[in-house]
C-alpha positions as CSV (number, residue, x, y, z in Angstrom):
1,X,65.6,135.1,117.4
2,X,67.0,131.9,115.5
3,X,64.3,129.7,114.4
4,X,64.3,126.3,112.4
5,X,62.3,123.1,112.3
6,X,63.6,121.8,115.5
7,X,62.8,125.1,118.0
8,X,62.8,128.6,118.1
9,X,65.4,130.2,120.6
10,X,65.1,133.9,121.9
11,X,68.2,135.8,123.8
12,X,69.1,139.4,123.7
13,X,66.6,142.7,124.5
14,X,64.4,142.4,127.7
15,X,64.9,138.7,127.8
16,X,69.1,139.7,129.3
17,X,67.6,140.9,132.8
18,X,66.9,137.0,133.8
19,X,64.1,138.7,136.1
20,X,62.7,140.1,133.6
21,X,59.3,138.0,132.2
22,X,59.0,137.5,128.5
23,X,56.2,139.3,126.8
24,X,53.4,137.3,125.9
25,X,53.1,138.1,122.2
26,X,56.8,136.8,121.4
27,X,56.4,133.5,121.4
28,X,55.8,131.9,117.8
29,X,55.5,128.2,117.7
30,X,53.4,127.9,121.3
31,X,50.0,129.0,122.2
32,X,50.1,129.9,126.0
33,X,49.0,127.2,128.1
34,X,46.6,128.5,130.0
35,X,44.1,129.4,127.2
36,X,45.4,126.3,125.2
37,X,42.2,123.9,124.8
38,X,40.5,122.3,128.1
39,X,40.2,118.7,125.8
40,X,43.9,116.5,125.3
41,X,45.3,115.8,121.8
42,X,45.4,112.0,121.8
43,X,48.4,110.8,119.7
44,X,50.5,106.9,119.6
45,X,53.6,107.5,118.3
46,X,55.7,104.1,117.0
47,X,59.8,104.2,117.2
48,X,61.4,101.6,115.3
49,X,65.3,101.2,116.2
50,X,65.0,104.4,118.6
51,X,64.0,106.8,115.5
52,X,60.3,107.7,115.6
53,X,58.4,106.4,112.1
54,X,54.8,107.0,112.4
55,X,52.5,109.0,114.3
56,X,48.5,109.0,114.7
57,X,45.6,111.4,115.8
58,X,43.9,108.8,118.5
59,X,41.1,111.4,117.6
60,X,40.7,112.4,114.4
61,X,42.6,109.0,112.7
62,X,45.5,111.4,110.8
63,X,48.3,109.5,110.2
64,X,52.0,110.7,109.2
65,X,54.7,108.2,108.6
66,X,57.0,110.5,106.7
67,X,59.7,111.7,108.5
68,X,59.7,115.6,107.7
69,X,55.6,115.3,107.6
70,X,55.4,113.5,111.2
71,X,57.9,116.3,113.0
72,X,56.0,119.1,110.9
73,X,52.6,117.8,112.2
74,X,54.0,117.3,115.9
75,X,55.3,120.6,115.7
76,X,51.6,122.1,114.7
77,X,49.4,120.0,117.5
78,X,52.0,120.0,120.1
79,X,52.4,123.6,119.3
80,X,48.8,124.2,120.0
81,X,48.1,122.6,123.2
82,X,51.4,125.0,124.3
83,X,54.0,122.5,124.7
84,X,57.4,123.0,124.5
85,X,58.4,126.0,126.5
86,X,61.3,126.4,128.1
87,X,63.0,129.6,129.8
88,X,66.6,129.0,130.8
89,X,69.7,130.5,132.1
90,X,72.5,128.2,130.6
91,X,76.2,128.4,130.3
92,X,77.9,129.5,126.9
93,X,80.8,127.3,125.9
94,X,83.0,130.4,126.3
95,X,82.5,130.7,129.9
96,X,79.2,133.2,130.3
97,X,75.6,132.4,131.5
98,X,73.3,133.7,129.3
99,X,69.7,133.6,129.0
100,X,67.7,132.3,126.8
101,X,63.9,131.0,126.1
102,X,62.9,128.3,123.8
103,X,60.1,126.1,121.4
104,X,60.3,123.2,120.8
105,X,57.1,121.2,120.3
106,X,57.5,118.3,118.4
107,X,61.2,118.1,120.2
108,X,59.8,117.9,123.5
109,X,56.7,115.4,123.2
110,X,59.3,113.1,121.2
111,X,62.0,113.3,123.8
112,X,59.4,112.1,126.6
113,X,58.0,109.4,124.2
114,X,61.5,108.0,123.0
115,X,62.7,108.2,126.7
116,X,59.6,106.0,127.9
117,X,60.0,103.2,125.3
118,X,63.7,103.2,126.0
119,X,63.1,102.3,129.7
120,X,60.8,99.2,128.4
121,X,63.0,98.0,126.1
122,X,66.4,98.4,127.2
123,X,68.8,96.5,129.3
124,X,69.3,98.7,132.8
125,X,73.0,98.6,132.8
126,X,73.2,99.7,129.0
127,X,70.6,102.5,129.5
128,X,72.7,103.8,132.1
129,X,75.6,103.8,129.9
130,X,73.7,105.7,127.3
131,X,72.3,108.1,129.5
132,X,76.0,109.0,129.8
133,X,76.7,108.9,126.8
134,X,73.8,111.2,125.9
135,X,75.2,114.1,128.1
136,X,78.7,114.1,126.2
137,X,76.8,113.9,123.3
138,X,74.8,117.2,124.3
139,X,77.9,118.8,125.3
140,X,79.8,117.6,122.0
141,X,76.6,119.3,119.7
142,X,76.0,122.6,121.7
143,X,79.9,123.2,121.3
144,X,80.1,122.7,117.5
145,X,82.1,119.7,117.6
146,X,79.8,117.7,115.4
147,X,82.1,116.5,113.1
148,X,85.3,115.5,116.0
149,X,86.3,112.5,116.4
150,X,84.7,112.2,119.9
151,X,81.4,113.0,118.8
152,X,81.6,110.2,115.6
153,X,82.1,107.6,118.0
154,X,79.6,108.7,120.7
155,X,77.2,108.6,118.0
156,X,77.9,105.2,117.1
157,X,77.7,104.3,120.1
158,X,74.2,105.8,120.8
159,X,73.0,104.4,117.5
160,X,74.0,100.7,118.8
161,X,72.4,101.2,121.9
162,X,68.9,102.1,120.0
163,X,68.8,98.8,117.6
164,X,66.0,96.8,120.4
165,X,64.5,100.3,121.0
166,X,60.9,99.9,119.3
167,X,57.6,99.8,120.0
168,X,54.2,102.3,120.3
169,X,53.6,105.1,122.7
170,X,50.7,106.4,123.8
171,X,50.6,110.1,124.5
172,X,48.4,113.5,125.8
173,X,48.7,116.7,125.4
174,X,47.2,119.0,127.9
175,X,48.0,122.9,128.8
176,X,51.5,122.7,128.3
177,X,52.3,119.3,129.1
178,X,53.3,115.5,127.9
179,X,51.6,112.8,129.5
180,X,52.6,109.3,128.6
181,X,50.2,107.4,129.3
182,X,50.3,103.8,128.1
183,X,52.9,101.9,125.9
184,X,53.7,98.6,124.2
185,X,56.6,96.8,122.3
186,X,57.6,93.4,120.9
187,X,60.8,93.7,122.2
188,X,59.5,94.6,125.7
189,X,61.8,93.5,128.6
190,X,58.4,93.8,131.2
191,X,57.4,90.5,131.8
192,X,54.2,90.8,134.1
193,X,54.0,87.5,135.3
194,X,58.0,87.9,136.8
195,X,56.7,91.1,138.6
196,X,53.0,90.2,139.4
197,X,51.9,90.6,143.0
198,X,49.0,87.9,142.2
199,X,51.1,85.0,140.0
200,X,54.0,83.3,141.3
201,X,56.2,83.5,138.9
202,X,60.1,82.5,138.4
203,X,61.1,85.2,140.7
204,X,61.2,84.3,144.6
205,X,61.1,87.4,147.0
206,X,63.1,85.3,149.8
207,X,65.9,85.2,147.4
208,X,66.1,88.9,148.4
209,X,67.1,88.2,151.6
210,X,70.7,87.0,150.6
211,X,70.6,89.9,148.2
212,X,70.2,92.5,150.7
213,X,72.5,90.9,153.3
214,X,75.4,90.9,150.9
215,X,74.8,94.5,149.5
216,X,74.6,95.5,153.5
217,X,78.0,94.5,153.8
218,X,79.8,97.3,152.5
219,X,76.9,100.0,154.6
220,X,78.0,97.8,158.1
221,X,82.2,98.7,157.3
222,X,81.2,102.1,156.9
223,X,79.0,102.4,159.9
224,X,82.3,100.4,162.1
225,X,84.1,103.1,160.7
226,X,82.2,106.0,161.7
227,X,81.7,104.8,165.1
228,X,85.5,104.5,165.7
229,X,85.9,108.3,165.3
């Protein structure tokens, strides 16, 4: 077992026959989801530049702001409405699978709340980029190569891509699982009125004839092709 503020992992024993099922009385951080409690834990949770700087109990008004205090606390309620499991086979960086099971409560519901304000307040193209970039990143951290100079400037890179990336979430947290289920931002690229059914706005759906003609272009060659064989 390794454990630390982030997660707790779990490899080795019982757990290296990936058949085998974990016992229940191992895990730590998580209460089991099916006896977690039948009511959601109601939580907004505000990002400013991508990093998360406040969260509060929709329920019972508590309120952390401080970083160590907010992951702490997400850790505890997340924690108790059993979210955060995860039971893996993955592959070791020296060329092994091994297995391994994981908590990570206050990981987890921030990863789904940070990934939902991202797609409101990011530019497509540049959150594609960054989803990239976030898989090398990944790959960079889980080998140890923190400090290379690969990892430096993927970092930088992530951190520019984060600086319009703000705004509130709203979250539940139900037997085991995150739902987002409402969210808001000042820098918000959603502009109802350009994608309302009921108001005519600047956008013209016949422009999306030409649109589609000229990305069919391309799909016609390919059939011509195929047809010749």
């Amino acid at each position: 077992m390794d454990a630390n503020l982030m997660h707790i992992s779990y490899e080795s024993g019982i757990l290296e026959n990936p058949r085998s099922q974990a016992p229940a009385d191992m895990y730590l951080m998580t209460t089991d989801p099916k006896v977690a409690p039948d009511e959601p834990e109601k939580l907004e949770i505000e990002f400013k530049r991508g990093i998360p700087i406040r969260v509060k109990n929709l329920t019972d008004g508590i309120e952390k702001r401080d970083s160590l205090e907010l992951f702490e606390y997400l850790n505890k309620v997340a924690g108790q409405h059993g979210v955060g499991r995860i039971d893996i086979v993955e592959n070791r960086f020296v060329g092994m699978k091994s297995r391994g099971i994981y908590e990570t409560p206050a990981g987890t519901v921030l990863h789904h709340c940070h990934l939902d304000i991202e797609l409101l307040t990011m530019d497509r193209e540049l959150r594609k980029i960054k989803q990239q970039l976030s898989v090398a990143f990944a790959e960079q951290v889980y080998k140890g190569f923190w400090h290379s100079p690969e990892c430096v400037f993927t970092r930088h890179c992530i951190g520019k891509s984060q600086e319009g990336v703000e705004g509130v979430v709203l979250v539940h947290l139900y037997k085991g699982a995150v739902y987002v289920v409402g969210r808001d931002s000042p820098r918000s690229l959603y502009n109802q009125e350009l994608v309302s059914m009921d108001v005519q706005g600047e956008y013209d759906p016949a422009d999306a004839a030409g649109f589609i003609r000229i990305n069919a272009l391309r799909l016609k060659e390919y059939k011509r092709l195929q047809d010749l064989k």
